[in-house]
KEVEX-495072 format. One record per residue (C-alpha): z, x, y; residue in three letters. Coordinates in Angstrom, 2 decimals. Layout:
N
        zz        xx        yy   code
         Z         X         Y    Ala
...
END
This chain:
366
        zz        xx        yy   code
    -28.32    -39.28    -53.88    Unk
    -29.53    -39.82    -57.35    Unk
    -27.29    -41.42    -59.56    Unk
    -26.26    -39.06    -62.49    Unk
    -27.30    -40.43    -65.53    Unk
    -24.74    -39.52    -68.58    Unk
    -24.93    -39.56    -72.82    Unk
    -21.79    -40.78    -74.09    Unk
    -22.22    -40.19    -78.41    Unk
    -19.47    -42.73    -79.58    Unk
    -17.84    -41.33    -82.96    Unk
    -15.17    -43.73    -83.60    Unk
    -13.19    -43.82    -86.77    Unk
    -11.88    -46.95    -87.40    Unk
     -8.92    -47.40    -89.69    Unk
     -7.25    -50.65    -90.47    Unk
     -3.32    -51.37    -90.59    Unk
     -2.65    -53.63    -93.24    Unk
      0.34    -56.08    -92.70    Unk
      1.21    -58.64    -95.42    Unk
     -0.08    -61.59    -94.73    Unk
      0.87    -64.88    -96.47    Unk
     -2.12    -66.94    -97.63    Unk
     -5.02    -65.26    -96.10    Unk
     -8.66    -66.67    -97.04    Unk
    -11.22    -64.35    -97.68    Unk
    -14.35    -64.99    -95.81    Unk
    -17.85    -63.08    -94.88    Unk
    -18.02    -61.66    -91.68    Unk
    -20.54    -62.64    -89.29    Unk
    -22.60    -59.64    -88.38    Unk
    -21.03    -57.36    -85.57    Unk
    -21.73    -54.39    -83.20    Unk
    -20.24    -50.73    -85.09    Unk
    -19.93    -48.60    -83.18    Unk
    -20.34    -45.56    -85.40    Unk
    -23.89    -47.53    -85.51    Unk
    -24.85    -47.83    -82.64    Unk
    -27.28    -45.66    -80.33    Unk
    -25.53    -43.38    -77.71    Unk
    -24.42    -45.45    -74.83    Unk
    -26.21    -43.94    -71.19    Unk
    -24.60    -45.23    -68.48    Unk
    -25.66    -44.56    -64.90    Unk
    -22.62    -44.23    -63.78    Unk
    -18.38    -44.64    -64.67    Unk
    -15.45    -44.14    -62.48    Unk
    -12.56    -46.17    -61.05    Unk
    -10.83    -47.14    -57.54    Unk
     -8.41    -49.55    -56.33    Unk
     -8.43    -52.68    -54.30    Unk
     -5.91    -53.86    -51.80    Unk
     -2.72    -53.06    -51.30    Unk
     -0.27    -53.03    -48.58    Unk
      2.04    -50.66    -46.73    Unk
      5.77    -51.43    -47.06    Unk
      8.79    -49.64    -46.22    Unk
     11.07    -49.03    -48.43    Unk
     15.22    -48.77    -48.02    Unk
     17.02    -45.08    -48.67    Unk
     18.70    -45.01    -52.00    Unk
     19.92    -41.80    -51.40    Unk
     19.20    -38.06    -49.49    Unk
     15.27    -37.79    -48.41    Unk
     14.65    -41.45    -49.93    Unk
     12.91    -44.29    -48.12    Unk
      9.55    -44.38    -46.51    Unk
      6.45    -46.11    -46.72    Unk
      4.97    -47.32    -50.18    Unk
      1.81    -48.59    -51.29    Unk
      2.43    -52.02    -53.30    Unk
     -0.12    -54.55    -54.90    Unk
     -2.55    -52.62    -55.37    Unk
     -5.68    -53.76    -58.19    Unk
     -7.07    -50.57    -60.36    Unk
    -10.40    -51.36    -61.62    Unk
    -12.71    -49.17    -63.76    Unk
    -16.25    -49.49    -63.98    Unk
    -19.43    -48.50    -66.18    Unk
    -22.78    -49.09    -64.31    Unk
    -26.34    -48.77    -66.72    Unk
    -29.52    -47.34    -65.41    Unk
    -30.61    -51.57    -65.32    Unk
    -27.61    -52.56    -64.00    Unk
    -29.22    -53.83    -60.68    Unk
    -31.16    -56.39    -63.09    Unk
    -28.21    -58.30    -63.14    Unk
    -25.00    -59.32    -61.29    Unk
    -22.03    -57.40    -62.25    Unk
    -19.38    -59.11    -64.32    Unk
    -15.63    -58.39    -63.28    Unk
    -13.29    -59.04    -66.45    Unk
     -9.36    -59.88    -65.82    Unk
     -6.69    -59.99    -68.88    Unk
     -4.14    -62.64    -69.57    Unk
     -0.46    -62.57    -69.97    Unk
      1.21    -59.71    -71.63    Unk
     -1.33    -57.38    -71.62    Unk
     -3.87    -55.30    -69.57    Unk
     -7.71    -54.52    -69.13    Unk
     -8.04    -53.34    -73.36    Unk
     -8.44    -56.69    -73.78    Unk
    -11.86    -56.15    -73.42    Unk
    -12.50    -52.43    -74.92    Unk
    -12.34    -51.37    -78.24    Unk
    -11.43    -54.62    -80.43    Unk
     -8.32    -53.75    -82.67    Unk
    -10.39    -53.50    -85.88    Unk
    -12.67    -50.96    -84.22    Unk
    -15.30    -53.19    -82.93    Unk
    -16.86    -52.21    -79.37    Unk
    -15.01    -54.99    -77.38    Unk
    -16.95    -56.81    -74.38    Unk
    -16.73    -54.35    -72.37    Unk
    -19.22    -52.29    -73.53    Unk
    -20.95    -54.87    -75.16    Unk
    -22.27    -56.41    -71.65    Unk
    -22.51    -52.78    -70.93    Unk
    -25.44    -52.25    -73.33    Unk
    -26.73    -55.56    -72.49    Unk
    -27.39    -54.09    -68.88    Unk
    -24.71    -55.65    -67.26    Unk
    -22.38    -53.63    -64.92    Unk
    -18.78    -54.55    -65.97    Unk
    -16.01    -53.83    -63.96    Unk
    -12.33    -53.98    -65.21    Unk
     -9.09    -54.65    -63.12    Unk
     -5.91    -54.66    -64.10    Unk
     -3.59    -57.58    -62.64    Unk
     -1.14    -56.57    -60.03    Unk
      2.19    -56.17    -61.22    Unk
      0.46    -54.47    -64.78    Unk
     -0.52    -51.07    -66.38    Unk
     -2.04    -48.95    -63.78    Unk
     -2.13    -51.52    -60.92    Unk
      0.59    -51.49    -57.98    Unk
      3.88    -53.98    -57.55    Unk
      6.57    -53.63    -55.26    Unk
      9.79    -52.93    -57.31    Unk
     12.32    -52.79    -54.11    Unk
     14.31    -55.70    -55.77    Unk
     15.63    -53.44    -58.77    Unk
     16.56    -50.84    -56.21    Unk
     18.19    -53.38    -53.73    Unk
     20.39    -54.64    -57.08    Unk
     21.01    -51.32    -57.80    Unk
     22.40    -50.73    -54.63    Unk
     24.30    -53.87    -54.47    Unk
     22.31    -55.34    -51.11    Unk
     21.47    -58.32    -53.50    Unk
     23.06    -60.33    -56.45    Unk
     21.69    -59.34    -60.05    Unk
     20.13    -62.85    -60.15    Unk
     17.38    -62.40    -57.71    Unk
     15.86    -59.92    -60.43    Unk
     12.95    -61.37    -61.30    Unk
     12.11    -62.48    -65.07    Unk
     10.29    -60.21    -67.15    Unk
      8.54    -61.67    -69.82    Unk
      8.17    -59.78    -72.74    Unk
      5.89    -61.32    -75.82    Unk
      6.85    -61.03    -79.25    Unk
      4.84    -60.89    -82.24    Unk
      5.94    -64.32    -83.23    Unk
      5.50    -65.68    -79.87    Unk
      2.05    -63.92    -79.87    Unk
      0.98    -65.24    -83.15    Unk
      1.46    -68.79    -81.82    Unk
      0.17    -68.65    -78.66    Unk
     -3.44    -66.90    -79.92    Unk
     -3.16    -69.41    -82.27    Unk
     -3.49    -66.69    -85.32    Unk
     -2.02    -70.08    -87.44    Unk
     -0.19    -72.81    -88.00    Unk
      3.21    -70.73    -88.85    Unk
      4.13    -66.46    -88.52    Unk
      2.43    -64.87    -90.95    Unk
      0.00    -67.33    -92.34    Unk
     -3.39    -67.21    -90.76    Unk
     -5.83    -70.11    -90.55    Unk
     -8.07    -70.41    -93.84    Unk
    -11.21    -69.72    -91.21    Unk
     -9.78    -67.34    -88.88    Unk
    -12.18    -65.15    -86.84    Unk
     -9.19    -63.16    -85.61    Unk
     -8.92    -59.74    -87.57    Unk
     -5.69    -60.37    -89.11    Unk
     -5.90    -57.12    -91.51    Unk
     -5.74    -55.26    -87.68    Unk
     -2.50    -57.32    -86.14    Unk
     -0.10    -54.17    -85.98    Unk
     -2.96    -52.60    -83.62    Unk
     -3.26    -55.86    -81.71    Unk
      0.76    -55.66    -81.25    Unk
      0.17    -52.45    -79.06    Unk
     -1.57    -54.21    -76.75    Unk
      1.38    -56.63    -75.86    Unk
      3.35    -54.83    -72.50    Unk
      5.72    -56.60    -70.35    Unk
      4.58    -59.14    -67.83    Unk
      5.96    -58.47    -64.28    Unk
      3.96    -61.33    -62.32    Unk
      7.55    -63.05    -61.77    Unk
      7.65    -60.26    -58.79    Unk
      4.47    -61.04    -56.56    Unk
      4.41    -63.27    -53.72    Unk
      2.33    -66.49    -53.42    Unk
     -0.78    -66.27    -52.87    Unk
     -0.54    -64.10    -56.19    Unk
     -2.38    -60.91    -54.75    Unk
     -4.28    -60.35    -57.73    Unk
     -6.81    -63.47    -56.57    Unk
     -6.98    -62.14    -53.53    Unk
     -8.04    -58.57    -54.54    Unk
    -10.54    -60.36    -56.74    Unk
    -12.32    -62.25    -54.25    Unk
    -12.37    -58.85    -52.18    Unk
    -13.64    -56.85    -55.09    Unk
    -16.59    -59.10    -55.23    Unk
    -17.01    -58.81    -51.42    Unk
    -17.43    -54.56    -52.06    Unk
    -19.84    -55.39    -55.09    Unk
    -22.11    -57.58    -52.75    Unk
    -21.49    -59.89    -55.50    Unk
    -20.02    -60.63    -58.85    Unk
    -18.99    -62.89    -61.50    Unk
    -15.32    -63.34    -62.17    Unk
    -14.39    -63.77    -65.80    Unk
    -10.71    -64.66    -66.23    Unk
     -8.35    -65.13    -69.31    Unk
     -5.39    -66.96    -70.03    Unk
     -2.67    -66.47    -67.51    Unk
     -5.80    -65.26    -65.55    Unk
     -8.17    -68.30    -66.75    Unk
     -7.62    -69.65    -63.41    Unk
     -7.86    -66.36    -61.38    Unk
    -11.71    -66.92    -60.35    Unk
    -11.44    -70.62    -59.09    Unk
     -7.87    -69.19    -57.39    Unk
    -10.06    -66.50    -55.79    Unk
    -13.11    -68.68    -54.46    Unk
    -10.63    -70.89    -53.30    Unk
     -9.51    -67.85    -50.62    Unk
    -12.59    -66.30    -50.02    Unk
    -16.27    -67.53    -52.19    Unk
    -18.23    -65.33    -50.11    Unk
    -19.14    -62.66    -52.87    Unk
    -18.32    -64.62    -55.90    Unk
    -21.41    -65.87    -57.85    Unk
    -20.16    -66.99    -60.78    Unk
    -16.96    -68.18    -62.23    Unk
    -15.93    -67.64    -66.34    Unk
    -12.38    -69.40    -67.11    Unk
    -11.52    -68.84    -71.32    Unk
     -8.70    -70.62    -72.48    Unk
     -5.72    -71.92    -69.95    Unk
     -4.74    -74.89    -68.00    Unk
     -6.90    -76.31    -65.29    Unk
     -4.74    -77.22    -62.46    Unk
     -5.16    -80.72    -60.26    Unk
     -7.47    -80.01    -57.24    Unk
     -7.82    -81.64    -53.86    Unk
    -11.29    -82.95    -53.29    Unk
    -11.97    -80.23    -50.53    Unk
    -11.40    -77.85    -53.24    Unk
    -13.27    -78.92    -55.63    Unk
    -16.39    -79.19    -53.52    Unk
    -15.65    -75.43    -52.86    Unk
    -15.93    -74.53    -56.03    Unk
    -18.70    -76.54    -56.91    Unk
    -20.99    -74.27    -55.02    Unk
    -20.85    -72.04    -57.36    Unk
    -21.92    -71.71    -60.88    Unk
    -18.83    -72.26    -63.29    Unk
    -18.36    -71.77    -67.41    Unk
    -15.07    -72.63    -68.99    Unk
    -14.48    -71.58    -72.48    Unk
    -12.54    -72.65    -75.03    Unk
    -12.14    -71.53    -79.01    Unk
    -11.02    -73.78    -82.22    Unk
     -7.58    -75.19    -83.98    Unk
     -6.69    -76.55    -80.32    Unk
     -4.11    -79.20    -81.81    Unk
     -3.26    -77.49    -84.92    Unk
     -0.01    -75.63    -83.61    Unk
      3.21    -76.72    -84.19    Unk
      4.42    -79.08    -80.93    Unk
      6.98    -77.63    -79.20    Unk
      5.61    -74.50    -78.44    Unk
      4.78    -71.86    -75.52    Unk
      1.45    -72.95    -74.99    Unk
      0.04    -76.70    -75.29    Unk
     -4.01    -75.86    -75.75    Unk
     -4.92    -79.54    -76.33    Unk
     -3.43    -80.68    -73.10    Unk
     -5.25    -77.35    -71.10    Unk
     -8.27    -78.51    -73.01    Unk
     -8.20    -82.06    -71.59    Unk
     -7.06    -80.61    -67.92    Unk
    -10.35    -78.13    -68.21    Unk
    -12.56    -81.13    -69.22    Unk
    -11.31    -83.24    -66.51    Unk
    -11.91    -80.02    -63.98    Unk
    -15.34    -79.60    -65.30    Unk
    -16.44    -83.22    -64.96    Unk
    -14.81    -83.32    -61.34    Unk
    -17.14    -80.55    -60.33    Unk
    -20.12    -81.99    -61.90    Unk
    -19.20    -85.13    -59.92    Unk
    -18.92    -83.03    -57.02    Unk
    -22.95    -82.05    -57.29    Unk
    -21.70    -78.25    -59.07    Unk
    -22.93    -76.77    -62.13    Unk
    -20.06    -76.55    -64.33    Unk
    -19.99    -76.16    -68.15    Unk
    -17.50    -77.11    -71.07    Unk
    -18.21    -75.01    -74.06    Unk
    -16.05    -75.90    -76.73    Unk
    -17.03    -73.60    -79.63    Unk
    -16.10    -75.49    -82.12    Unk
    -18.88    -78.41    -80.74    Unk
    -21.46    -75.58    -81.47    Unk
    -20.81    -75.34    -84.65    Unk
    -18.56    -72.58    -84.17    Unk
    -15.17    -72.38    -86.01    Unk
    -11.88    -70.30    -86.66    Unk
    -12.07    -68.61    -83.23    Unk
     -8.29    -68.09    -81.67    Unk
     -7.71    -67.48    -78.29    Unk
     -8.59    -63.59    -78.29    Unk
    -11.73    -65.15    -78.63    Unk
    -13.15    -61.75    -77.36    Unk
    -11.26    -59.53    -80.15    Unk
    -12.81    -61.90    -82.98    Unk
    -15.02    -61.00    -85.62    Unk
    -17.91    -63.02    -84.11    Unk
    -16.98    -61.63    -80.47    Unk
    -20.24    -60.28    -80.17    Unk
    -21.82    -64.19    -81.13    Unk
    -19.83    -65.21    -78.64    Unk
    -20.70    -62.91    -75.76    Unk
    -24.40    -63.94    -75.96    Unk
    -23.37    -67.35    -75.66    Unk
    -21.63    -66.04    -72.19    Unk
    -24.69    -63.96    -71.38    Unk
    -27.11    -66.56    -72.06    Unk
    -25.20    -68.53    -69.78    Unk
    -25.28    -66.30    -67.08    Unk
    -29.06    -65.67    -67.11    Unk
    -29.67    -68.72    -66.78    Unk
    -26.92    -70.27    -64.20    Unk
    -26.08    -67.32    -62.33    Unk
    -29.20    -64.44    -62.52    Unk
    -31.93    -66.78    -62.22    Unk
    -30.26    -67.71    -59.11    Unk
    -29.42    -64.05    -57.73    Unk
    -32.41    -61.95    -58.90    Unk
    -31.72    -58.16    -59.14    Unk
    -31.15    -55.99    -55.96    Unk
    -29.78    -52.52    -54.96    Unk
    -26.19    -52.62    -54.77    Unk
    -23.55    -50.11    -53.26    Unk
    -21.82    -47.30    -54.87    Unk
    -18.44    -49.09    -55.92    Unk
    -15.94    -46.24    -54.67    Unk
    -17.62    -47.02    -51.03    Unk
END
């Protein structure tokens, strides 16, 4: 069946929310993708399924309650171009606190990486983490608390991320309200970027986290795919070709911690092709805080140079060694986000595509 073939025109009006700002620097803008510039975007195809999931059943709370639920289950939306064969397709995971937007629209208006790779003829699928936005968790512990079959203390924490906790952890700047003098974040658009923020439920899943085990799946169904993860989800790709490899051609960790491996594990990953990313002002946060980025830094080196060791083709790319400076860690959201995603997509034609060639792949809701 041919593959319908559809004209998206992209009007999008982009307004920015001002919020005072202490000290901001003015700088010039490194050139970016508009969207209200931009040719219509044709797509071969769009949609979205789910992955996984399991049947559980569920205690009565009351009359005609109980039954069977579906819980852990990973949504994922797609958008396929007309080349999209040319390459492998690229499956992007959020971090902490938020959901798949991370990579649409950037909160200044900007198309976000999504669509970017998209018009770069690169098939991007998007999945929610279990436990977040339109993906599945099993919530039977508030009901059993409810109910009184278990003590209020086996609810599960639920972390919720507050604008100061946010502006510290995406290292916006050294203190609330006062950017860095080179910041590539789009400060003028922070009230839009505080929508984004939703509670984090991950406290709930079981171990393995099911999330890395619908990702290794999901690049099972694509005949194969590169997993990009962020943050909390950094680590999601490795954690994923650690269960099953078999689909996974390429692995793209931004910005977390890079846990200790055994030396069986690392040769695992080392058969396949692995970028870790990581932006600027890595020590310049206040000690004490949520996130240590100098120490993750120097764990994600030492993971890097253990796969090299282990005959893999791992990279470190540290912008800031490029020449590139300011970026936070919504490195995707910056100004230069589209600079940054050819970096990435160089990368991948040359470590991953050159490897894979194009082929005909599988309807994804198959």
């Amino acid at each position: 069946m041919k593959a319908l073939v559809r004209t998206i025109f992209l009007s999008i009006v982009t307004m920015a929310l001002a919020m005072p700002v202490a000290a901001q620097t003015k700088q010039a803008k490194p050139a970016t993708t508009s969207a209200k510039t931009l040719a219509p975007l044709v797509l071969k195809s769009q949609g979205s399924f789910f992955v996984g999931g399991e049947t559980k059943t569920i205690a009565a709370t009351g009359p005609g309650t109980g039954g069977d639920v579906t819980v852990n289950q990973m949504y994922v939306q797609f958008q396929i171009p007309p080349r999209g064969d040319q390459h492998v397709p690229v499956v992007m995971v959020h971090g902490c606190c938020l959901s798949s937007k991370t990579w649409e629209t950037t909160p200044d208006g900007r198309i976000g990486w999504s669509e970017y790779f998209v018009r770069k003829n690169r098939a991007v699928y998007l999945a929610d983490q279990v436990s977040r936005a339109r993906s599945g968790f099993d919530a039977a512990v508030f009901a059993d608390v409810k109910a009184g079959r278990v003590p209020p203390a086996q609810l599960p924490n639920v972390i919720n991320a507050t604008h100061q906790v946010a502006w510290s952890v995406f290292r916006f700047g050294p203190t609330f309200g006062q950017p860095f003098p080179d910041q590539q974040f789009p400060i003028e658009a922070l009230e839009e970027f505080n929508k984004q923020v939703i509670p984090d439920l991950n406290a709930l899943l079981p171990n393995p986290n099911p999330t890395w085990t619908n990702m290794a799946a999901l690049a099972v169904r694509l005949r194969g795919a590169v997993l990009m993860g962020h943050s909390e989800s950094g680590f999601f790709p490795e954690q994923a070709a650690l269960i099953d490899p078999s689909g996974i051609k390429g692995l793209i960790s931004i910005e977390m911690p890079c846990p200790t491996l055994t030396a069986a594990q690392i040769a695992s990953i080392a058969k396949i092709p692995t970028l870790v990313m990581f932006g600027d002002h890595l020590s310049d946060m206040p000690a004490g805080g949520v996130a240590n980025w100098a120490a993750s830094f120097d764990s994600c080196k030492a993971f890097v140079a253990e796969v090299n060791k282990a005959g893999g083709d791992a990279q470190m790319m540290h912008l800031p060694a490029l020449g590139i400076h300011g970026n936070s860690h919504m490195l995707m959201q910056d100004r230069n986000s589209d600079q940054l995603a050819d970096l990435v997509i160089a990368w991948l034609d040359k470590h991953v595509d050159s490897k894979n060639g194009s082929r005909s792949r599988p309807s994804p809701d198959r």
